[in-house]
C-alpha positions in Angstrom: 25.5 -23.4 17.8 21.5 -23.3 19.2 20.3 -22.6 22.4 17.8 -24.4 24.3 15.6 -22.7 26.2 12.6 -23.2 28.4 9.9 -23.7 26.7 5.8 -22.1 27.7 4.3 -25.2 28.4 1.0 -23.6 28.9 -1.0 -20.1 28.8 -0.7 -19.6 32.8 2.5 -21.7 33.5 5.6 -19.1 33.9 7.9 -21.2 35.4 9.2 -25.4 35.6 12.0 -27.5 37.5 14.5 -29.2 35.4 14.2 -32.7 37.0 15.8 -35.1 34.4 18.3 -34.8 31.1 17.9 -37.6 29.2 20.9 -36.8 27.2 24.5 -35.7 28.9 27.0 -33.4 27.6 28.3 -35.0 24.4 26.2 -36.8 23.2 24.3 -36.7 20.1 20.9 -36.0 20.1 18.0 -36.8 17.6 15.3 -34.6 16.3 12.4 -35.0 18.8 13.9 -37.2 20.6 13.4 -36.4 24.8 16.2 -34.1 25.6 14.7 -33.3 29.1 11.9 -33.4 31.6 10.5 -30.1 33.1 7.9 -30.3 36.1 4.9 -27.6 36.3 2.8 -26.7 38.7 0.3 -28.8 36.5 2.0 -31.5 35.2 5.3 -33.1 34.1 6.2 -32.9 31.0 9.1 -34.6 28.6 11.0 -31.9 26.3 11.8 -33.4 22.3 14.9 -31.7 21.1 14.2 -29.5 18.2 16.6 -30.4 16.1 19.4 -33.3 16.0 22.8 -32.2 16.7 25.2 -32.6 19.7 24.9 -31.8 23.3 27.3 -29.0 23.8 26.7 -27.7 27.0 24.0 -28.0 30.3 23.5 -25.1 32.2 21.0 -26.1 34.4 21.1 -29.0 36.8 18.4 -31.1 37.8 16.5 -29.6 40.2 16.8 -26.2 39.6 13.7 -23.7 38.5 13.7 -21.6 35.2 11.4 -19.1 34.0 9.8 -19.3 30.6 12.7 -18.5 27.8 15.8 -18.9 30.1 18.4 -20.4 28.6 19.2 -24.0 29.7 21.6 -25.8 27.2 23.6 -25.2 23.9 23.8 -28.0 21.0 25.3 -27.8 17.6 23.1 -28.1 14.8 20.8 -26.1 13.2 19.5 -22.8 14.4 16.7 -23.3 17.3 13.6 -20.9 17.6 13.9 -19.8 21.1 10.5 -18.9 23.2 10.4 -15.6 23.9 11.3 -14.7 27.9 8.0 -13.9 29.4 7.5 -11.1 31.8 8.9 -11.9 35.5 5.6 -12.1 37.5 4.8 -10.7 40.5 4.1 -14.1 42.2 5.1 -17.5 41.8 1.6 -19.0 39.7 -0.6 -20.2 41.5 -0.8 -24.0 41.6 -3.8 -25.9 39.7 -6.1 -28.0 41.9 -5.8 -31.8 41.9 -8.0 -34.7 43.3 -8.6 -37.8 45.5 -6.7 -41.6 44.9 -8.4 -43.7 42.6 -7.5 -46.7 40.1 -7.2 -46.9 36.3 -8.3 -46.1 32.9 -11.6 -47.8 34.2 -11.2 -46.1 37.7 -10.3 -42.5 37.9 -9.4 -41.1 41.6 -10.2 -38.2 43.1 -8.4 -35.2 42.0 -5.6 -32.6 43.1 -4.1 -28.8 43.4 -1.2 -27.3 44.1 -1.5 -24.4 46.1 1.8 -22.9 47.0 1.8 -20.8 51.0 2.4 -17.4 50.4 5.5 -16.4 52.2 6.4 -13.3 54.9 8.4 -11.4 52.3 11.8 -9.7 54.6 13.5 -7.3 52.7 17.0 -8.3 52.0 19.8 -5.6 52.4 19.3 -3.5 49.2 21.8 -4.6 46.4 22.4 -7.8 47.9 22.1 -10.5 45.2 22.3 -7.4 42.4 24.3 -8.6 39.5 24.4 -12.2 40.2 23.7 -14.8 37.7 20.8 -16.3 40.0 17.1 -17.9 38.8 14.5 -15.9 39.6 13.4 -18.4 42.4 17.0 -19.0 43.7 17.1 -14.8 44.1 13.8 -15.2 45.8 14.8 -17.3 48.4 17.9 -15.6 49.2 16.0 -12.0 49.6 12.8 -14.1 51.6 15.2 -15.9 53.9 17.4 -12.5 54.6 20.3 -14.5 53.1 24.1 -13.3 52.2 24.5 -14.7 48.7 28.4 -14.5 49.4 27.8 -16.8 52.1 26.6 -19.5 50.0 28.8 -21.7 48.4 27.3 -22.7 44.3 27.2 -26.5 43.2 26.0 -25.0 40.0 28.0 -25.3 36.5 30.8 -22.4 37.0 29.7 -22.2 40.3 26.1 -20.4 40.2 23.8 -20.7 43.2 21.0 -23.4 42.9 18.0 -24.0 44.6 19.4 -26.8 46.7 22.7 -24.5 47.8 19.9 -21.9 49.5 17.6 -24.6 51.0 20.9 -26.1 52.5 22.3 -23.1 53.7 18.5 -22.3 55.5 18.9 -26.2 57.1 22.6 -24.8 58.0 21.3 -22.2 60.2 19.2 -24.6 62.4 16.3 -23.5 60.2 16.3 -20.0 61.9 13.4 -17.1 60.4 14.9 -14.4 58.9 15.9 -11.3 60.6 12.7 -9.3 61.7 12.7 -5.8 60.2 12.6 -3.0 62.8 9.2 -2.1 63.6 8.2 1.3 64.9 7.7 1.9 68.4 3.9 1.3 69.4 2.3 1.6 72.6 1.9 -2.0 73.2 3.7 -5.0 72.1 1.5 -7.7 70.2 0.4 -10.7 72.1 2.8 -13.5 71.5 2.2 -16.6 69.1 1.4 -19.5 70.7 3.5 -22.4 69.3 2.5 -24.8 67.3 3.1 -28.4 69.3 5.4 -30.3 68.6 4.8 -33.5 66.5 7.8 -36.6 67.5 9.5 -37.8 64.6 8.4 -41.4 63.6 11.0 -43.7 64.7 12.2 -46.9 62.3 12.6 -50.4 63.2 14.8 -52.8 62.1 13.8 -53.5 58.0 11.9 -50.4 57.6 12.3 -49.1 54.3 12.0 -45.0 53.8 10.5 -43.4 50.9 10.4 -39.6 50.4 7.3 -38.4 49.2 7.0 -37.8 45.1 6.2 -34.0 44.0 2.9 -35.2 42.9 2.1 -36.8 46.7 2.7 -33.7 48.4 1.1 -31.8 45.8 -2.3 -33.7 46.3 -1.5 -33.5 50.1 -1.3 -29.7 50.1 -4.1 -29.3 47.4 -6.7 -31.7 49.8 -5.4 -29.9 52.6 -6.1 -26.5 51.4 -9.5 -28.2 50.1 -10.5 -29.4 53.6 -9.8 -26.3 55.3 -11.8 -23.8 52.6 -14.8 -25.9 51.9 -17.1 -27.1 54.8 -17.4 -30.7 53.1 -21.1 -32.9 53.2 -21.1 -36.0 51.4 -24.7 -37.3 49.6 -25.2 -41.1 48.6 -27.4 -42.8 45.7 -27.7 -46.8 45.6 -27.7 -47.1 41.4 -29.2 -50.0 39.7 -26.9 -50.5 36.3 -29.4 -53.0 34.5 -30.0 -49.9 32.0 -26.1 -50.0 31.3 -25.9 -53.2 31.0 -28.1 -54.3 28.7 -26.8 -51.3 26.5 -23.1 -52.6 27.3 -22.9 -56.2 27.6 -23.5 -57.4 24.2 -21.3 -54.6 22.5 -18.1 -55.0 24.8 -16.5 -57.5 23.0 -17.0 -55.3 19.2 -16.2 -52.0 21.2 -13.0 -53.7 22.6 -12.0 -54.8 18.9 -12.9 -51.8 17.1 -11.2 -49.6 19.9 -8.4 -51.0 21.8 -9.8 -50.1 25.0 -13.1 -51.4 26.9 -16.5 -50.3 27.4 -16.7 -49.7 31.1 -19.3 -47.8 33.6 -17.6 -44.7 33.9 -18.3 -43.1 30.3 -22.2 -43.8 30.9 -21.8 -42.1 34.5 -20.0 -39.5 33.0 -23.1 -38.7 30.4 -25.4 -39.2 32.8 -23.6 -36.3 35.5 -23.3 -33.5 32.4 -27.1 -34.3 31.8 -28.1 -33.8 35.3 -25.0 -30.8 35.4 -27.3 -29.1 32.6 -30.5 -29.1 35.1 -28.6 -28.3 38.4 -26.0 -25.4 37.1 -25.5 -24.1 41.2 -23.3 -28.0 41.0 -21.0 -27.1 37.8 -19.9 -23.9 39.7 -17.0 -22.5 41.3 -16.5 -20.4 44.9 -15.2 -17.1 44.6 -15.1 -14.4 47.0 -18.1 -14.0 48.4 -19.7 -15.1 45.5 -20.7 -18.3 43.7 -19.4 -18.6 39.6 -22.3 -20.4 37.6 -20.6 -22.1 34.4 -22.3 -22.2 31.2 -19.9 -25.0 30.1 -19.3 -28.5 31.5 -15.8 -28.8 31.7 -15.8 -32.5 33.0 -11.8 -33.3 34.8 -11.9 -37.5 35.9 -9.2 -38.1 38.2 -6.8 -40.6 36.5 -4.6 -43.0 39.0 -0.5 -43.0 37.9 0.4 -46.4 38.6 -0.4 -45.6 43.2 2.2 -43.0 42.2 0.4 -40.3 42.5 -3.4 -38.5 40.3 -3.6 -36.3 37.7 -7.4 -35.0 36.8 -7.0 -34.0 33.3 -9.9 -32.1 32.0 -12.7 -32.9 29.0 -13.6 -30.1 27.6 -17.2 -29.3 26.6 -18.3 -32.5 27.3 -21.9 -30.8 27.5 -21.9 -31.1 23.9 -20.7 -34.7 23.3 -22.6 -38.2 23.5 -21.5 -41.6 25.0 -19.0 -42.7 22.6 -16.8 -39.5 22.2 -17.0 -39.4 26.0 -15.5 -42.7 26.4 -12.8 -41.9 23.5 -11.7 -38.7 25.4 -11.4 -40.6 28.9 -9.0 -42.9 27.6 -7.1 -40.4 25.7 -6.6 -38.3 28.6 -5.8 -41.4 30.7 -3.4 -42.8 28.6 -1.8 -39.5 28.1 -1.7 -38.7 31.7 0.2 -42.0 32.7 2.7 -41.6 29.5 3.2 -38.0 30.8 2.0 -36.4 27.7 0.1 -34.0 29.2 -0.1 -30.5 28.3 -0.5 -28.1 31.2 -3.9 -26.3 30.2 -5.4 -29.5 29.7 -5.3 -30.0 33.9 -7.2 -26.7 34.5 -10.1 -25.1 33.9 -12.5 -27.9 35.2 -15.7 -27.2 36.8 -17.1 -30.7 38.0 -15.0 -34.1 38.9 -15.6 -37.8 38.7 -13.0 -39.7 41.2 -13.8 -43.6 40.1 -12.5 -46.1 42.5 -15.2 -48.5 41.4 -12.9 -51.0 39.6 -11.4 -52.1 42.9 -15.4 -53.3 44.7 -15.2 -50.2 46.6 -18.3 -49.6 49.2 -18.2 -46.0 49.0 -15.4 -43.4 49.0 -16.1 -39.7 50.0 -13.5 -37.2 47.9 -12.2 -34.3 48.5 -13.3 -31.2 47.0 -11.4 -30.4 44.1 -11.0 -26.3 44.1 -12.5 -23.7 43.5 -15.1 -26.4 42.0 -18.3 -27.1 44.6 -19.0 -30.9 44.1 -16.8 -33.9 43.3 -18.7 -37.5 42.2 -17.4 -41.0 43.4 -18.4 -43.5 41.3 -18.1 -47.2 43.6 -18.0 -50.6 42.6 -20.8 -52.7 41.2 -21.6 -55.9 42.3 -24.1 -58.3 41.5 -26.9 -57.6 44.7 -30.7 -59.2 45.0 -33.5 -56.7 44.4 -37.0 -56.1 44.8 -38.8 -55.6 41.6 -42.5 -55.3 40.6 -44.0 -56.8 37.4 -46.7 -54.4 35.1 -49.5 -56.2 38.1 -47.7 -55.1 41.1 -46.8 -58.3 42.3 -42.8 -58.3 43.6 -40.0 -60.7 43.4 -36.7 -60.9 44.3 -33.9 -60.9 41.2 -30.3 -60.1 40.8 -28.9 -57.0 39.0 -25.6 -54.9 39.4 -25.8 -52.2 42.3 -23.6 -49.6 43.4 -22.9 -46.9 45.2 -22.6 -42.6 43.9 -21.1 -40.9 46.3 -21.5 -36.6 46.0 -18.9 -34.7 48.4 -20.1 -31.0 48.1 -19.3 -27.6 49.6 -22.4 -26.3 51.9 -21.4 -22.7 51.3 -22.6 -22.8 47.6 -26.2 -25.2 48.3 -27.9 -26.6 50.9 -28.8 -30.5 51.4 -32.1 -30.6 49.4 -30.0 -29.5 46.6 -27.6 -32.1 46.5 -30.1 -34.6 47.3 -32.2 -33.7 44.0 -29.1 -33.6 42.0 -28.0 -37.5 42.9 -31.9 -38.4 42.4 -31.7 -36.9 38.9 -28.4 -38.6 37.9 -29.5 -42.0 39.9 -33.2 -41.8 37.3 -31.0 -40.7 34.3 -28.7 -44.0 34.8 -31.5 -46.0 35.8 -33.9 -45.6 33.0 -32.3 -43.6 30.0 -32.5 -45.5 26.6 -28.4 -46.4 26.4 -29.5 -48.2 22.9 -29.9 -45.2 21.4 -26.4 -43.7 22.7 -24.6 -46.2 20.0 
């Protein structure tokens, strides 16, 4: 018999919710074939089986949340190297930022976090859930919410208290906060909170259809959220003229298509043009600490990556100071591709210090992103259309022609630069586009 265990799906993740079994109890399972799906703070992720043999046992439903190394199923078969537990943390991790909605492998959105409210901890009575088989998070929420574990009836195999029971048995008490611990006496009682009003709940008509949000929805809604509320948010705007690209791109799409599999779109150039400009503007490929402003050596580039309107990822290129053109584009499409197959890897979401959201394959006008955190800039790159410019031959004398035009739009935090700044930053990127010798990139 082997165990099957949690695995450490990354350095910083300690933790994932089981949400699928591919296989049931029974059942014979194949050497790396998907056994199960775990979600991350970072990223979902589909489990191989390490060895073929048959499902024996599940001991964790769908749903529930395991630490690193806890034991989740049994299968017969050959012995199974099981990950070692890590050490229970002090805190749930904190969640890894995420961006803005964009389109696909062509587009990349703006990206996302997931930051996770730190909770009023109320002591539970002492010994209360000692000696119960519950998941670190389950005991949690029990102790947090000032629960009686004998209270709460388990839906768990053999009974055992999942995540669901507790959140139902909170809903079961109205939704009531946990007893208050007894304060000492003090000379005057605190002001009282003023409550928060009171939003109505939506009401549906006749045909409406209701959809709950997906993980990765309120994930992005809590990460732009927290964005919002940190960073005071300015946006900056460049008009771009692509000529430069495109006489680099046009007459190699079809080859690059063929040789590749994939096509030869704006983004990769943007993208080389942005780590140039990165390189000459380091206060923009920074982070905000506290009370102070992280200048990175490294451009650690994360493009926003659309999953099908279900949701963004904003998977992460490292180093791409220290590649040209082509090995950009090959490492955009990887990452996309990967992303939207869920073959992810949780440390290749963090760690990013600039972002490219790309809603430019739908005509977009202009889109201003959200801030993804603790970075200080995030670059929307718009549509291009075909527009009629003013251009001057070698005597001066103007005419009207067409070329393709678009829109870069900067959304930055004012607490790390100030507007001349940004303004000289998009100036540098808009010349770098506009008169670099893209030839010489292939």
């Amino acid at each position: 018999m082997a165990d099957i265990v949690m695995p450490q799906l990354g350095e910083s993740v300690t933790e994932g919710t089981i949400t699928r079994w591919f296989k049931s109890v029974g059942e014979e399972v194949a050497e790396d074939e998907p056994l199960f799906e775990v979600s991350t703070d970072k990223v979902d992720t589909e489990v191989p089986a390490p060895s073929s043999g048959v499902l024996l046992e599940i001991l964790v439903e769908e749903g529930d949340v395991v630490e690193v190394g806890e034991l989740l199923a049994r299968m017969d078969g050959g012995a199974v190297p099981a990950a070692a537990p890590a050490e229970e943390p002090a805190a749930e991790p904190e969640p890894a930022p995420q961006p803005e909605p964009a389109p696909q492998p062509e587009s990349a959105p703006a990206p996302v976090a997931e930051p996770a409210p730190i909770p009023t901890r109320v002591p539970a009575p002492a010994g209360a859930t000692t000696g119960l088989l519950l998941s670190p998070l389950v005991r949690k929420l029990i102790e947090e919410n000032g629960l009686d574990p004998a209270s709460i009836t388990g839906t768990g195999v053999g009974g055992r208290i999942t995540r669901k029971d507790v959140l139902s048995a909170i809903d079961g008490r109205g939704g009531a906060a946990p007893p208050a611990a007894t304060a000492a006496p003090t000379e005057a009682a605190p002001a009282a909170k003023v409550p928060a009003p009171q939003v109505q709940p939506m009401t549906h008509g006749s045909g409406d259809r209701v959809e709950q949000l997906n993980r990765i929805r309120k994930v992005t809604g809590d990460a732009m959220l927290l964005s919002k509320a940190t960073s005071p948010h300015v946006i900056s705007v460049v008009q771009v003229d692509y000529s430069a690209i495109e006489r680099a791109r046009l007459p190699r799409r079809a080859a690059f298509k063929a040789e590749t599999g994939f096509s030869l779109t704006y983004l990769p150039f943007i993208a080389r043009a942005v780590v140039d400009a990165l390189r000459e503007f380091p206060h923009m490929n920074a982070s905000v600490g506290d009370g102070e402003v992280v200048l990175h050596n490294d451009v650690h580039m994360a493009v926003a990556v659309d999953l099908n309107y279900e949701g963004l990822l904003a998977p992460v290129i490292r180093e791409a100071h220290a590649m040209r053109l082509r090995a950009i584009a090959d490492e955009i499409h990887d990452l996309a591709t990967r992303a939207r197959n869920r073959r992810l890897g949780p440390d290749e979401l963090s760690g990013g210090t600039f972002t490219l959201s790309n809603s430019g394959a739908y005509g977009s006008f202009m889109v201003a992103p959200i801030i993804n955190q603790p970075q200080v800039a995030i670059l929307s790159t718009d549509g291009v259309a075909r527009t009629p410019v003013a251009v001057s031959d070698e005597f001066g004398d103007e005419s009207i022609t067409i070329h393709p035009v678009g829109n870069l739009t900067l959304s930055w935090d004012h607490r790390a630069f100030d507007g001349a700044y940004a303004a000289a930053f998009m100036s540098r990127v808009k010349q770098i586009v506009e008169t670099r010798d893209w030839d010489s990139e292939f």
